[in-house]
N, C-alpha and C positions, 0 to 999 in steps of 0.2 A: 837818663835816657829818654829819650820822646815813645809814646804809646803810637808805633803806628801800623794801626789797620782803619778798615773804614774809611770815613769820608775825611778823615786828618791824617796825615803822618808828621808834624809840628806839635811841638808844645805849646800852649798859651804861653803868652810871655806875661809876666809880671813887675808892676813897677811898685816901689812905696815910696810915699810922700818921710821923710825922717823928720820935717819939719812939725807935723801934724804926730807921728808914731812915738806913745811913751813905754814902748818895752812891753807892752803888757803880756805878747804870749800867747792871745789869742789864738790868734792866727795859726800859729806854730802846731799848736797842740791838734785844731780843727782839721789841718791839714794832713788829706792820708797818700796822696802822689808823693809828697814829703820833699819839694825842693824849697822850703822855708822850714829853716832850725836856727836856734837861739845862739851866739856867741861872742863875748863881754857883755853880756847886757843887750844885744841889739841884733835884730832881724837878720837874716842875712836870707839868701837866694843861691841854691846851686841847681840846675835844671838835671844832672844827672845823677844824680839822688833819686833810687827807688826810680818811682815813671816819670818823675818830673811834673809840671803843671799839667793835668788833664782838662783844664777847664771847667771844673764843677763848679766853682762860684764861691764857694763854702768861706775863704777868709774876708771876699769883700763884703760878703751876706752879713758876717758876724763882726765884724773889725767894727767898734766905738765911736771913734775917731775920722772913718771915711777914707785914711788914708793908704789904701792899696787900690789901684787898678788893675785890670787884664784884661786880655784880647788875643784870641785865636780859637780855633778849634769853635767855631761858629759861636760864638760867643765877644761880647763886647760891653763895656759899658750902659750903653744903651739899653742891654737887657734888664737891667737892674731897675726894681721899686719899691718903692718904702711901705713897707708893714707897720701897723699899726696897734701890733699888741692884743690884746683880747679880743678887739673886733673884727679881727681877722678871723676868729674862729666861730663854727657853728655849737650851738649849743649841742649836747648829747640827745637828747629828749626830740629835735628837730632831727637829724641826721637819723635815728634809731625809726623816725615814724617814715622817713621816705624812704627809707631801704626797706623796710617791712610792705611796704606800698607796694613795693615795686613786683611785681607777676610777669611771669614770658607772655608774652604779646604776640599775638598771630592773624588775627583778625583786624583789620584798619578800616578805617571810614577810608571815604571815594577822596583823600584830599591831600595835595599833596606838602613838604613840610619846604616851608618857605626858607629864602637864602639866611637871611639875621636868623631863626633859628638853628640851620644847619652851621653859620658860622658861630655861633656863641657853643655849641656842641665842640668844634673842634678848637675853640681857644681854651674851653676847660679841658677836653683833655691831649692839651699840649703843654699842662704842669704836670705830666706822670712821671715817678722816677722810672730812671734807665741805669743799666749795667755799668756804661761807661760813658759819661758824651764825649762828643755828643750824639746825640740818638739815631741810631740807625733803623728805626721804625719808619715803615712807609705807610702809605692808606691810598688805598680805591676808592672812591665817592662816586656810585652811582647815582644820583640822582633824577626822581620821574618814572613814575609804574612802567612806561611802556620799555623803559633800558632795563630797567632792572625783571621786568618781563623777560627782555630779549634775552639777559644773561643769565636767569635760571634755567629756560628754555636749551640756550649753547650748555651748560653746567651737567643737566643730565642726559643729554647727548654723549658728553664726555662720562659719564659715568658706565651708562650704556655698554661704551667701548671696552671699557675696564669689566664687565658683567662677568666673562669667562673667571676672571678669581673668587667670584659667590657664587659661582654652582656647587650643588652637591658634588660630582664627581669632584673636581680641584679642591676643596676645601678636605676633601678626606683625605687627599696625597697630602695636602700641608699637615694635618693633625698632628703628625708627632715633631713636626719642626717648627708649630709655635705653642701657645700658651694654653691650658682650659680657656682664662677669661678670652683672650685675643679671636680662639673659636670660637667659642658662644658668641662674641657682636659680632661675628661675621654672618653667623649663622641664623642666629634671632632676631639681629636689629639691622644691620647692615643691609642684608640682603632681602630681606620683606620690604623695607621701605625704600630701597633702590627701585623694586620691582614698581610700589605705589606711584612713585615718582615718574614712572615709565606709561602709567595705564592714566595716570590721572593729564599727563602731557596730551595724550591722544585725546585726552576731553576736553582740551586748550586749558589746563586746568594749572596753575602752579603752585605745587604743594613743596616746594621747596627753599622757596625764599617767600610765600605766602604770598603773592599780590603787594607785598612792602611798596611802599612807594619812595623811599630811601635805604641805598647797603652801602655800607662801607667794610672791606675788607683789610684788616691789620695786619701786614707782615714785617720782614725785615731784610737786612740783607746778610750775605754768609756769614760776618762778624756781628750778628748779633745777640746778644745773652735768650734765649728763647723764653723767658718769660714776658721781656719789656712787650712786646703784641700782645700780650692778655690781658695785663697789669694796662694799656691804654684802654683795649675794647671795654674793660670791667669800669674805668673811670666815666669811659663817653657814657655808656651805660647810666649811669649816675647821676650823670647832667642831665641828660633826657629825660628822665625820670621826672629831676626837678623843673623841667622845659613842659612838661606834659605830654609828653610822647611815651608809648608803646616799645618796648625791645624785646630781642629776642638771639640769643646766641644761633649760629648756624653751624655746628663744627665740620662735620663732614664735609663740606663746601672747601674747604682748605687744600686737603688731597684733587679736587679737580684743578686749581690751579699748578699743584706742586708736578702733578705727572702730564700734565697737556701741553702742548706745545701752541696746538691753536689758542689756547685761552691767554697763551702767554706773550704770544705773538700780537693777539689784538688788542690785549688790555696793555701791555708793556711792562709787562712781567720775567724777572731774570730766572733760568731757569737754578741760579747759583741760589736766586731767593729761599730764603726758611718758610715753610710753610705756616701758615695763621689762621687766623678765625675771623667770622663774618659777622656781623649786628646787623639785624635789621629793624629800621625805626615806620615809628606812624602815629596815625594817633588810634587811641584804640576805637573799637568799634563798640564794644561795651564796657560797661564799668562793675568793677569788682564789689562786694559788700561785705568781704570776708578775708583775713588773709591766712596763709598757712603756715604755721610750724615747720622750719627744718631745721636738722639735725645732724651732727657730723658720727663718723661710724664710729669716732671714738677719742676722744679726750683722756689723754696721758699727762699725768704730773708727773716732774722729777726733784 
Protein backbone atom coordinates (compact mmCIF):
# COMPACT_ATOMS: atom_id res chain seq x y z
CA UNK A 1 0.00 0.00 0.00
CA UNK A 2 1.52 3.60 -0.60
CA UNK A 3 1.89 6.03 2.73
CA UNK A 4 -0.41 8.73 1.61
CA UNK A 5 -0.51 11.86 3.46
CA UNK A 6 1.67 14.95 3.18
CA UNK A 7 3.35 16.08 0.39
CA UNK A 8 3.29 12.33 -1.40
CA UNK A 9 0.52 10.01 -1.89
CA UNK A 10 3.00 7.62 -4.38
CA UNK A 11 5.44 5.19 -3.45
CA UNK A 12 8.96 5.55 -4.58
CA UNK A 13 9.43 3.11 -6.95
CA UNK A 14 12.41 0.88 -7.02
CA UNK A 15 14.56 -0.61 -9.61
CA UNK A 16 17.51 -3.32 -9.08
CA UNK A 17 20.20 -3.85 -11.49
CA UNK A 18 20.19 -8.34 -11.08
CA UNK A 19 23.21 -8.01 -13.15
CA UNK A 20 25.27 -6.28 -10.46
CA UNK A 21 22.95 -7.93 -7.25
CA UNK A 22 24.58 -11.27 -5.55
CA UNK A 23 21.67 -12.06 -3.06
CA UNK A 24 23.24 -10.67 -0.24
CA UNK A 25 20.20 -9.62 1.75
CA UNK A 26 21.01 -6.40 2.51
CA UNK A 27 18.73 -4.60 1.50
CA UNK A 28 16.05 -6.88 2.58
CA UNK A 29 16.84 -6.95 6.06
CA UNK A 30 17.43 -2.73 6.10
CA UNK A 31 14.23 -2.41 4.70
CA UNK A 32 11.31 -1.43 7.13
CA UNK A 33 8.33 -0.24 4.41
CA UNK A 34 9.06 -3.84 3.55
CA UNK A 35 8.27 -4.14 -0.22
CA UNK A 36 11.80 -5.91 -0.68
CA UNK A 37 11.90 -9.66 0.67
CA UNK A 38 13.93 -12.53 -0.26
CA UNK A 39 12.65 -15.59 -2.52
CA UNK A 40 14.84 -18.50 -4.17
CA UNK A 41 17.64 -16.77 -3.49
CA UNK A 42 16.82 -13.50 -5.17
CA UNK A 43 15.34 -9.97 -4.38
CA UNK A 44 12.13 -9.41 -5.19
CA UNK A 45 9.78 -6.07 -4.96
CA UNK A 46 5.98 -6.12 -4.00
CA UNK A 47 4.94 -2.39 -3.24
CA UNK A 48 2.01 -3.55 -1.25
CA UNK A 49 3.71 -5.13 1.34
CA UNK A 50 3.39 -3.35 4.77
CA UNK A 51 3.73 0.75 3.42
CA UNK A 52 5.61 -0.14 0.43
CA UNK A 53 8.71 2.21 -0.56
CA UNK A 54 8.55 5.43 1.67
CA UNK A 55 11.53 6.75 0.31
CA UNK A 56 14.03 6.64 3.01
CA UNK A 57 17.14 5.68 1.06
CA UNK A 58 18.20 3.06 3.55
CA UNK A 59 18.81 0.01 0.67
CA UNK A 60 20.55 2.24 -1.79
CA UNK A 61 22.74 3.87 1.24
CA UNK A 62 23.70 0.28 2.26
CA UNK A 63 23.62 -1.95 -0.89
CA UNK A 64 27.70 -3.08 -1.72
CA UNK A 65 27.20 -3.47 -5.02
CA UNK A 66 25.27 0.01 -6.18
CA UNK A 67 22.86 -1.82 -7.53
CA UNK A 68 19.31 -0.58 -6.48
CA UNK A 69 17.87 2.65 -7.62
CA UNK A 70 14.77 4.90 -6.54
CA UNK A 71 12.79 7.79 -7.20
CA UNK A 72 9.75 9.40 -5.71
CA UNK A 73 8.43 10.98 -2.72
CA UNK A 74 11.11 13.84 -3.25
CA UNK A 75 13.71 11.85 -3.51
CA UNK A 76 15.97 10.66 -6.37
CA UNK A 77 19.24 9.48 -7.14
CA UNK A 78 20.87 12.57 -7.32
CA UNK A 79 20.32 12.78 -3.77
CA UNK A 80 22.77 10.28 -2.94
CA UNK A 81 26.80 10.74 -1.92
CA UNK A 82 29.57 8.70 -0.99
CA UNK A 83 30.61 8.60 2.67
CA UNK A 84 33.73 8.01 3.42
CA UNK A 85 34.07 5.84 6.52
CA UNK A 86 35.76 7.36 9.68
CA UNK A 87 36.25 10.68 8.17
CA UNK A 88 32.93 11.23 8.14
CA UNK A 89 32.74 11.41 11.57
CA UNK A 90 33.70 14.03 14.31
CA UNK A 91 35.72 12.95 17.03
CA UNK A 92 34.03 12.65 20.64
CA UNK A 93 36.28 15.01 22.43
CA UNK A 94 35.52 17.95 19.41
CA UNK A 95 31.64 17.38 19.36
CA UNK A 96 31.52 17.22 23.60
CA UNK A 97 33.60 20.72 23.65
CA UNK A 98 31.07 22.61 21.16
CA UNK A 99 28.12 21.44 22.69
CA UNK A 100 29.51 22.49 26.08
CA UNK A 101 30.35 26.00 24.41
CA UNK A 102 27.40 26.50 23.34
CA UNK A 103 25.19 29.15 26.01
CA UNK A 104 21.61 30.81 25.00
CA UNK A 105 22.56 33.79 23.35
CA UNK A 106 20.68 37.13 23.74
CA UNK A 107 22.85 39.79 23.38
CA UNK A 108 24.32 40.37 19.57
CA UNK A 109 26.74 42.74 18.13
CA UNK A 110 25.21 45.52 15.54
CA UNK A 111 25.88 42.78 12.66
CA UNK A 112 24.25 41.14 10.63
CA UNK A 113 24.79 37.24 9.62
CA UNK A 114 25.66 37.11 6.15
CA UNK A 115 23.92 34.81 3.24
CA UNK A 116 26.93 31.60 2.76
CA UNK A 117 26.67 31.66 6.56
CA UNK A 118 22.85 31.46 6.90
CA UNK A 119 22.94 29.03 3.81
CA UNK A 120 25.76 26.55 5.24
CA UNK A 121 23.06 26.68 8.65
CA UNK A 122 20.29 25.49 6.60
CA UNK A 123 22.26 22.75 4.53
CA UNK A 124 23.36 21.25 7.77
CA UNK A 125 20.32 21.04 9.18
CA UNK A 126 18.53 19.82 6.27
CA UNK A 127 20.30 16.14 7.28
CA UNK A 128 17.81 15.92 10.31
CA UNK A 129 15.96 12.66 10.62
CA UNK A 130 12.15 12.92 10.14
CA UNK A 131 9.10 10.66 11.02
CA UNK A 132 8.61 9.75 7.69
CA UNK A 133 9.73 11.34 4.35
CA UNK A 134 9.70 12.99 3.24
CA UNK A 135 9.82 15.81 5.51
CA UNK A 136 7.16 17.85 6.32
CA UNK A 137 9.13 20.49 8.34
CA UNK A 138 8.79 24.06 6.94
CA UNK A 139 10.99 27.19 8.04
CA UNK A 140 10.46 30.97 8.37
CA UNK A 141 13.84 32.80 7.65
CA UNK A 142 13.67 36.22 8.72
CA UNK A 143 16.41 37.72 7.97
CA UNK A 144 17.89 41.56 8.96
CA UNK A 145 17.12 43.34 12.50
CA UNK A 146 14.65 45.65 11.21
CA UNK A 147 12.02 42.39 9.96
CA UNK A 148 12.78 40.52 12.63
CA UNK A 149 12.24 43.87 14.63
CA UNK A 150 9.05 44.31 12.93
CA UNK A 151 7.92 40.63 13.63
CA UNK A 152 8.47 40.72 17.44
CA UNK A 153 6.84 43.94 17.51
CA UNK A 154 3.40 42.21 15.29
CA UNK A 155 4.20 38.91 17.89
CA UNK A 156 3.52 40.69 21.06
CA UNK A 157 0.76 42.57 19.79
CA UNK A 158 -0.67 39.37 19.08
CA UNK A 159 0.02 38.12 22.52
CA UNK A 160 -1.47 41.27 24.04
CA UNK A 161 -4.74 40.19 22.45
CA UNK A 162 -4.64 36.79 24.01
CA UNK A 163 -3.70 38.80 27.72
CA UNK A 164 -7.48 38.25 28.81
CA UNK A 165 -6.19 34.15 29.51
CA UNK A 166 -3.28 35.56 32.10
CA UNK A 167 -5.30 37.59 34.17
CA UNK A 168 -5.81 36.62 37.58
CA UNK A 169 -9.59 36.47 37.46
CA UNK A 170 -9.50 33.89 34.15
CA UNK A 171 -6.76 31.78 35.35
CA UNK A 172 -8.60 31.10 38.63
CA UNK A 173 -11.93 29.83 36.60
CA UNK A 174 -9.31 27.61 34.63
CA UNK A 175 -7.60 26.14 38.11
CA UNK A 176 -9.36 23.12 38.42
CA UNK A 177 -9.62 22.41 34.65
CA UNK A 178 -5.84 22.24 34.09
CA UNK A 179 -2.74 21.19 35.78
CA UNK A 180 -0.61 22.60 39.07
CA UNK A 181 2.40 22.69 36.54
CA UNK A 182 0.32 24.21 33.43
CA UNK A 183 -1.00 26.92 36.40
CA UNK A 184 2.03 27.86 37.77
CA UNK A 185 3.68 28.90 33.85
CA UNK A 186 0.76 30.75 33.51
CA UNK A 187 1.03 32.35 36.38
CA UNK A 188 4.72 32.89 37.27
CA UNK A 189 6.30 32.82 33.96
CA UNK A 190 3.91 33.36 31.23
CA UNK A 191 2.28 36.15 32.41
CA UNK A 192 5.13 38.46 34.05
CA UNK A 193 6.90 38.27 31.00
CA UNK A 194 3.88 38.71 28.60
CA UNK A 195 3.51 41.75 30.65
CA UNK A 196 7.65 42.84 30.19
CA UNK A 197 7.12 42.30 26.74
CA UNK A 198 4.22 44.81 26.72
CA UNK A 199 6.15 47.74 28.95
CA UNK A 200 9.57 47.20 27.27
CA UNK A 201 7.59 47.46 23.40
CA UNK A 202 6.37 50.99 24.66
CA UNK A 203 10.38 51.63 25.13
CA UNK A 204 10.81 50.64 21.35
CA UNK A 205 12.59 47.94 23.25
CA UNK A 206 12.42 44.01 21.99
CA UNK A 207 12.74 41.69 24.63
CA UNK A 208 11.24 39.06 22.79
CA UNK A 209 13.24 37.98 19.90
CA UNK A 210 16.25 40.35 21.43
CA UNK A 211 17.31 42.54 18.60
CA UNK A 212 18.44 38.88 16.77
CA UNK A 213 19.26 40.03 13.62
CA UNK A 214 18.48 36.46 12.21
CA UNK A 215 14.91 34.07 13.26
CA UNK A 216 13.99 31.32 11.84
CA UNK A 217 10.86 29.53 12.79
CA UNK A 218 10.45 25.41 12.55
CA UNK A 219 7.05 24.20 12.02
CA UNK A 220 5.26 21.52 10.10
CA UNK A 221 2.33 20.68 8.42
CA UNK A 222 -0.99 18.64 9.95
CA UNK A 223 0.99 15.28 9.01
CA UNK A 224 3.78 15.91 10.75
CA UNK A 225 5.52 13.67 13.65
CA UNK A 226 5.74 16.79 16.10
CA UNK A 227 9.04 16.19 17.09
CA UNK A 228 10.87 16.54 13.55
CA UNK A 229 10.70 20.79 14.25
CA UNK A 230 12.79 20.32 17.25
CA UNK A 231 15.03 17.68 16.30
CA UNK A 232 15.84 20.52 13.06
CA UNK A 233 15.96 23.78 15.35
CA UNK A 234 18.26 21.62 17.94
CA UNK A 235 20.56 20.46 14.80
CA UNK A 236 20.73 24.28 13.16
CA UNK A 237 21.45 25.19 16.67
CA UNK A 238 24.56 23.17 16.38
CA UNK A 239 25.82 24.26 13.26
CA UNK A 240 25.88 27.76 14.39
CA UNK A 241 27.43 27.01 17.12
CA UNK A 242 30.12 25.54 15.09
CA UNK A 243 29.58 28.80 12.51
CA UNK A 244 30.25 31.15 15.38
CA UNK A 245 27.02 32.41 16.12
CA UNK A 246 24.92 32.99 19.10
CA UNK A 247 21.45 31.02 19.66
CA UNK A 248 18.82 31.05 21.62
CA UNK A 249 15.34 28.90 21.60
CA UNK A 250 12.16 31.13 21.72
CA UNK A 251 9.23 28.81 22.73
CA UNK A 252 6.51 30.74 23.37
CA UNK A 253 6.75 32.66 19.99
CA UNK A 254 5.14 29.30 18.53
CA UNK A 255 1.54 29.75 20.07
CA UNK A 256 1.49 33.41 18.32
CA UNK A 257 1.73 31.91 15.15
CA UNK A 258 -0.54 28.88 16.07
CA UNK A 259 -3.75 31.09 17.31
CA UNK A 260 -3.27 34.56 14.86
CA UNK A 261 -4.54 34.63 11.87
CA UNK A 262 -2.90 37.99 11.01
CA UNK A 263 0.57 36.45 11.51
CA UNK A 264 -0.58 33.65 9.40
CA UNK A 265 -2.02 35.61 6.84
CA UNK A 266 1.38 37.69 6.37
CA UNK A 267 3.96 35.35 7.01
CA UNK A 268 2.03 32.44 4.89
CA UNK A 269 1.31 30.35 7.59
CA UNK A 270 -1.43 27.41 7.42
CA UNK A 271 -3.68 27.63 10.11
CA UNK A 272 -3.80 23.51 9.71
CA UNK A 273 0.11 24.08 10.55
CA UNK A 274 1.55 22.31 14.09
CA UNK A 275 2.70 24.65 16.01
CA UNK A 276 7.03 24.96 16.44
CA UNK A 277 9.73 26.85 17.91
CA UNK A 278 11.75 29.78 16.99
CA UNK A 279 15.92 30.20 17.02
CA UNK A 280 17.32 33.17 17.02
CA UNK A 281 20.84 33.58 15.66
CA UNK A 282 23.80 36.42 15.99
CA UNK A 283 26.87 36.62 16.81
CA UNK A 284 27.23 37.19 20.41
CA UNK A 285 28.10 40.41 21.88
CA UNK A 286 30.07 38.97 24.62
CA UNK A 287 32.16 35.92 25.17
CA UNK A 288 31.77 33.37 27.88
CA UNK A 289 34.83 32.15 30.16
CA UNK A 290 32.96 29.64 31.90
CA UNK A 291 30.57 27.01 31.01
CA UNK A 292 27.79 25.32 33.17
CA UNK A 293 26.83 22.07 34.46
CA UNK A 294 23.47 20.61 33.43
CA UNK A 295 21.69 17.99 34.55
CA UNK A 296 18.57 15.87 33.86
CA UNK A 297 16.04 15.49 36.75
CA UNK A 298 16.60 11.95 36.59
CA UNK A 299 18.35 9.15 35.06
CA UNK A 300 16.74 5.62 35.21
CA UNK A 301 18.39 2.31 34.45
CA UNK A 302 16.51 -0.76 33.47
Amino acid sequence: MSLDFGRCSENSSIRIDYSKCNSCGICVEICKGNPLYMENGKVKIDQSRLLGCIGCGQCVAACPFDCIEISGRDISMDDFYQLNGKNDRSDYESLLALLESRRSIREFKNQDVPEDILQKILEATATSPMGLPPSEVKLLVVNGKEKVRTLAFEMIDELKKQGTFYKPFFLNLLRPFISKGDYLALKNFIRPVINTYLEKKKEGIDWLLYSAPLVIYFYGSEFIDPADPYIAATNSVIAAQSLGLGTCFIGLSGYCFQYSKLLQKKYGIRKEDKKGIIVIYGYPKFNFKKGIKRRFASVKYV
